[in-house]
C-alpha positions, 0 to 999 in steps of 0.5 A: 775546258776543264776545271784543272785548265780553268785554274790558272785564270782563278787562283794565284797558284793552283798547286797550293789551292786546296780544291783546284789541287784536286782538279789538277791530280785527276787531270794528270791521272787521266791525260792519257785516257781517250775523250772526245773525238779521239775515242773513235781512233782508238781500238773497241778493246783499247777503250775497253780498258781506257774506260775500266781505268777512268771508272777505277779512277772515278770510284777513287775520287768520286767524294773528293772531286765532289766535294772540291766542286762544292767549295769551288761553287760556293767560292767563286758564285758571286754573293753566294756566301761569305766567309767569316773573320776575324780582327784584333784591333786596338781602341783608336780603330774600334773609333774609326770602325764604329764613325763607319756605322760598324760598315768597313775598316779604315785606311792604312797608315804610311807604315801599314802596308797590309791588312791582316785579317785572321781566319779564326777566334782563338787568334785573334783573342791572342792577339787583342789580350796578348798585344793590342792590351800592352800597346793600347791598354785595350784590346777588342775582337771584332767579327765580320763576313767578307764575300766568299767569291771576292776573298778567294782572290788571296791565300791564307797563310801561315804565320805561326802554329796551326792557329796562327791563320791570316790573310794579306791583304794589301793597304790598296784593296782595303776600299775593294775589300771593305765592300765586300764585307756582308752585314756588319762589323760586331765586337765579340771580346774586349780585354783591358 
């Protein structure tokens, strides 16, 4: 079995998935190219140029193929790494986090329906100065890692300018998410 035909059983859609996009574009440049059994159907000047064609392919795609597989290792072997994110939070739930000895986040609220980590300082510094500061009259940056193998289950998305990077986790994955976190949650900023 390929990698390209393995994406559909790993990640909720392989055409947006950075690395399985570049499975799938291989797959599709070759699908008519003889492997396997089928080679011995073929004429010896037939698997001639079939063969020239996969090594122009290979030559083309070699760096990009290999890199795809590294991320694909490092995001689906359990425990292997961990990515590292980021969340602006208000002073009520720096509380919560810290009563947790700095291990997980707190459950959502009724009108919480997602968890919002984000995947980058800079956002999440917006956020606490820029909002968490005229709610609660303080903001903080807490950092974090989360289980590589565990977060590939989501999508970061988009929700503004290229900074503007998160991903939505639903209130009921929060416990599943929270023990995936390696280490311990720590402040990095604080506005006020």
């Amino acid at each position: 079995m390929t990698l390209a035909a393995l994406a559909h059983e790993v990640v909720p859609d392989w055409r947006s998935d950075p690395d399985f996009v570049v499975f799938g574009g291989l797959a599709s440049k070759t699908d008519h190219l003889p492997i396997g059994p089928a080679r011995k159907n073929w004429s010896a000047e037939a698997l001639a140029r079939a063969d020239a064609e996969v090594e122009a392919i290979a030559a083309v795609s070699r760096a990009q193929v290999r890199e795809a597989c590294e991320h694909v290792i490092a995001r689906f072997s359990p425990g292997a790494q961990a990515v590292t994110l980021y969340r602006p939070v208000g002073p009520k739930e720096l509380q919560l986090i810290e009563a947790s000895e700095w291990r997980q986040f707190p459950p959502r609220l009724p009108d919480q329906p997602i968890f919002y980590p984000v995947t980058n300082e800079a956002y999440a510094v917006q956020i606490a100065r820029d909002w968490n500061v005229k709610e609660n009259g303080a903001g903080f940056v807490t950092r974090f890692r989360v289980n590589a193998y565990y977060l590939s289950r989501y999508r970061v998305q988009q929700v503004g300018a290229a900074i503007h990077t998160e991903y939505w986790i639903p209130a009921e994955d929060l416990a599943e998410f929270n023990q995936s976190i390696v280490g311990l949650i720590e402040v990095i900023a604080e506005f006020r």
